[in-house]
C-alpha positions as CSV (number, residue, x, y, z in Angstrom):
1,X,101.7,121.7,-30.2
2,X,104.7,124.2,-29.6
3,X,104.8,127.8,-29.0
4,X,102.9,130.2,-31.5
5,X,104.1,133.5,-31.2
6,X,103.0,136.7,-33.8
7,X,106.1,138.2,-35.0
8,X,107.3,140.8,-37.1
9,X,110.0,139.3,-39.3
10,X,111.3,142.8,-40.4
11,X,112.3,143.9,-37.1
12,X,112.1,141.0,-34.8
13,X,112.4,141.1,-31.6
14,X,115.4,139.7,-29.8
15,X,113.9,137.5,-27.4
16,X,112.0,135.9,-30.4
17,X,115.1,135.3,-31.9
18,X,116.9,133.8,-28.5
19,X,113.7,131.4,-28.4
20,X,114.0,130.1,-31.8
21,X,117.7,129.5,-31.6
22,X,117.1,127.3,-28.3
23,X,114.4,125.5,-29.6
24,X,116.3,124.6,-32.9
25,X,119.6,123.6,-31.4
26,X,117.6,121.3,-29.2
27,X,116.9,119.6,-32.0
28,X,113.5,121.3,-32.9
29,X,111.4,121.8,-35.4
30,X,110.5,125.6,-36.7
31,X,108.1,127.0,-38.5
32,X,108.8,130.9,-39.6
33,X,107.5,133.2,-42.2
34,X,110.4,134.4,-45.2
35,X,110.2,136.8,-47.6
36,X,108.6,134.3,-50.6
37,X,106.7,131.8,-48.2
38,X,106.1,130.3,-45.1
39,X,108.8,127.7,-43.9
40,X,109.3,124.5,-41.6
41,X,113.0,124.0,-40.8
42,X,115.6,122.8,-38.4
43,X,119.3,123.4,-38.0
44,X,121.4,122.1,-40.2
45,X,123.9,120.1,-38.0
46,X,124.8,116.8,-38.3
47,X,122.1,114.0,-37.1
48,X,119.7,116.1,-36.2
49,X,116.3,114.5,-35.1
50,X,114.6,117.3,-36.4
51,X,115.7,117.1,-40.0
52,X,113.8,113.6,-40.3
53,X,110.8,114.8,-38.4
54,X,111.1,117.4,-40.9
55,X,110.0,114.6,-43.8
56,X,107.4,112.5,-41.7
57,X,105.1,116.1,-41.0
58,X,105.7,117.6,-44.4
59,X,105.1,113.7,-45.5
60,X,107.8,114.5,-48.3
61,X,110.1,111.3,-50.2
62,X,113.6,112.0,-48.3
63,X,115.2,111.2,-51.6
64,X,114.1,115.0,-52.1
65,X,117.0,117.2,-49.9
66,X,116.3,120.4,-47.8
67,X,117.5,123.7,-49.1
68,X,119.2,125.8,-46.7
69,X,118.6,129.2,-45.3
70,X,121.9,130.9,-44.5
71,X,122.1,133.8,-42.4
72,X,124.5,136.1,-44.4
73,X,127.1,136.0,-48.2
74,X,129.4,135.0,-46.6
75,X,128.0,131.8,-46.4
76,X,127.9,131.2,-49.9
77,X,131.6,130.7,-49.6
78,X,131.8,128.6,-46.8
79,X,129.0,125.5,-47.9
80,X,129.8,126.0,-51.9
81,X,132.5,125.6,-54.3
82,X,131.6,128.3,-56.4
83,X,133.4,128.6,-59.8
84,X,131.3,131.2,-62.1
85,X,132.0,134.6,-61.9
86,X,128.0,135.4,-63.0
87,X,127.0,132.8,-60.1
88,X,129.1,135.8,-57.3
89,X,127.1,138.2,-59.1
90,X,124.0,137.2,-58.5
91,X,124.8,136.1,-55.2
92,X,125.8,140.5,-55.2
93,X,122.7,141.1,-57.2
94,X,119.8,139.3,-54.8
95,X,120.8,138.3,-51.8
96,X,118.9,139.3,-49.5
97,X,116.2,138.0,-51.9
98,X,113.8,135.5,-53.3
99,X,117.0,134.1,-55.2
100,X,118.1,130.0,-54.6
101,X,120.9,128.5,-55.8
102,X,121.8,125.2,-56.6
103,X,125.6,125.2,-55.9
104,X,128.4,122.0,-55.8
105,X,128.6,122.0,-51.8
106,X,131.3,122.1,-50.4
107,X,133.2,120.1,-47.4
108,X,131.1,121.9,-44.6
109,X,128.0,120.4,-45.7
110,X,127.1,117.3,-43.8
111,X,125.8,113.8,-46.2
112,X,122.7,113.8,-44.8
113,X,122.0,117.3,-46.5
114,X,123.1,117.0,-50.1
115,X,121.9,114.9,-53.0
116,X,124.3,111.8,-53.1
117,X,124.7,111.4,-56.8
118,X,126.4,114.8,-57.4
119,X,126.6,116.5,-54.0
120,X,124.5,119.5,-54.9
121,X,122.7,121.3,-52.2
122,X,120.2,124.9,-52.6
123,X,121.0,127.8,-51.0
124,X,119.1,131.1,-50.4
125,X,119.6,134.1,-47.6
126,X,116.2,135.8,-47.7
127,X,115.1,139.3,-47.3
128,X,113.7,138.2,-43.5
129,X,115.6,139.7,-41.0
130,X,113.9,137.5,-38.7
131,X,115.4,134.2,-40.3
132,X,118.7,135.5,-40.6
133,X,119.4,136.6,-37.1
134,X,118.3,133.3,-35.9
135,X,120.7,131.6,-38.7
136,X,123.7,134.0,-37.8
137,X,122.6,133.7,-33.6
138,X,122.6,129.6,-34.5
139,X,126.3,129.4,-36.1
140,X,124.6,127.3,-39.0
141,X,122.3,127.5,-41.7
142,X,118.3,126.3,-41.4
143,X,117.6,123.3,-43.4
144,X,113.9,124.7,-44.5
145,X,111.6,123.6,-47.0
146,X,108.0,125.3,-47.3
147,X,105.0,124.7,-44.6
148,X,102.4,122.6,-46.4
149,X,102.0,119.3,-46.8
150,X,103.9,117.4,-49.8
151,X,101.7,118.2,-53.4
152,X,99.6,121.1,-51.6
153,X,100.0,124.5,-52.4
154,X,102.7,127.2,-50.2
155,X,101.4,129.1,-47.0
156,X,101.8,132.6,-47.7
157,X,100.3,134.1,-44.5
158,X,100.1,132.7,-41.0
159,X,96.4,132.1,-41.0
160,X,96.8,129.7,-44.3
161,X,99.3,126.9,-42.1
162,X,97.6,123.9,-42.0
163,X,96.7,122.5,-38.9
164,X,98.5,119.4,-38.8
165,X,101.5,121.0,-39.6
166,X,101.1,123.8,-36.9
167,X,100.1,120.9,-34.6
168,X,103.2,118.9,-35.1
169,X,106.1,122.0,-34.8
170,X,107.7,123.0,-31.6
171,X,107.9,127.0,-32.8
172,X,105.2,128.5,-34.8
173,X,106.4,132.0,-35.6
174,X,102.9,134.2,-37.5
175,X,104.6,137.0,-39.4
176,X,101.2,137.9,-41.2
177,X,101.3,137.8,-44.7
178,X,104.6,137.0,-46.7
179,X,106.0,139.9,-49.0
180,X,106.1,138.3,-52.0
181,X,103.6,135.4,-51.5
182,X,105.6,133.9,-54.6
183,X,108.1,131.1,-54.0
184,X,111.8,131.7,-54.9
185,X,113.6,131.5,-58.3
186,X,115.9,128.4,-58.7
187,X,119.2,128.6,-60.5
188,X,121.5,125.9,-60.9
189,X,125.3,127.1,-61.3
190,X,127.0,123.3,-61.2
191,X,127.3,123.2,-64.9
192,X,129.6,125.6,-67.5
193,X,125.7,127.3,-68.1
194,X,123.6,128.6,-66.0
195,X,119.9,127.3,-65.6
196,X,117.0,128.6,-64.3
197,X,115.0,125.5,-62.4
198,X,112.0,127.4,-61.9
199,X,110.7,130.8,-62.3
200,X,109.5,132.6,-59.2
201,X,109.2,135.8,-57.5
202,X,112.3,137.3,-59.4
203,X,112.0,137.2,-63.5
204,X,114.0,134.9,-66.0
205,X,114.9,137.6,-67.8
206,X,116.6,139.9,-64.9
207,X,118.5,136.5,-63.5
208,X,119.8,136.5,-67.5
209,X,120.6,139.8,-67.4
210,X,122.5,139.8,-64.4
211,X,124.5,136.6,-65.5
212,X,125.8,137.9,-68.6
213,X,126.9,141.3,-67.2
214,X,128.9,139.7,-65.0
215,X,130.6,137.6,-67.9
216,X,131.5,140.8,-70.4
């Protein structure tokens, strides 16, 4: 077992931050509270160790690719081609937020990270200051996926992690309970259409909404 540290991820502390960017670009493996639900991630670099130990603790079918955590818009640009007008808005709209996107990536994403039949990856920045900082402080995105085992149900508080998973990490970081103890909304923007993948914390019909302002 790692470090486990209680943190506020609204206003963390800097030294928090400096500890979780060492322990991820050594190849570690974090688990960190977002705005939705708890997390287990790793930088997203090429080869890293700790995107395939990622898959034997969450005991999850690698076929099935890590989303990204990306510390700021900006990023939207720089690991998507993006070609929708509505799919900028929402990116406006929700970030920082319980919004993920399923975007074409682009050149800067490494193999190992997108879906080989159509080179899709998901993206999200989240309302956790916490995650962000250590994404911008880490010059790359977190390849993160929830903190439970694969089929049982999201941690949404610090005291629900199971114990094998806590067991296994190198950086447990307890924020308490999660704002919105609801996982994220997916939207897929590779087609002409967009399509919502799952409903989560932020309603069908806002996403909708948002989408066909941007298109008048």
């Amino acid at each position: 077992m790692g470090e486990y540290i209680k943190v506020d991820q609204m206003s963390p502390d800097a030294s928090v931050v400096s500890l979780a960017v060492e322990v991820a670009r050594r190849g570690g493996v974090l688990i960190m509270p977002t705005d939705s639900v708890y997390g287990i991630g790793a930088a997203a670099t090429p080869q890293n160790p700790g995107h395939k130990r990622i898959f034997e603790i969450k005991q999850r079918p690698v076929e099935q690719t890590l989303p990204w955590l990306v510390g700021s818009k900006s990023d939207l640009q720089k690991y998507a081609h993006i070609t929708h007008d509505w799919a900028n808005k929402l990116v406006e709209a929700y970030w920082p937020g319980a919004l993920t996107l399923v975007v074409n990536a682009s050149e800067n994403v490494p193999e190992e990270y997108v879906l080989p039949d159509n080179r899709t990856i998901a993206l999200r920045m989240p309302n956790s200051p916490l995650v962000c900082r250590i994404a911008q402080q880490l010059g790359c995105p977190l390849a993160t996926t929830s903190a439970n085992t694969h089929g049982t149900p999201s941690a949404v508080d610090g005291c629900g992690l199971e114990a094998e998973l806590v067991e296994e990490a190198d950086l447990v970081l307890d924020g308490g309970p999660a704002p919105l103890a609801i996982a994220s909304t997916i939207v897929d923007c590779t087609g002409n259409e967009l399509r919502i993948l799952r409903e989560g914390a932020l309603p069908t019909e806002d996403i909708l909404a948002t989408a066909e302002f941007a298109e008048r």
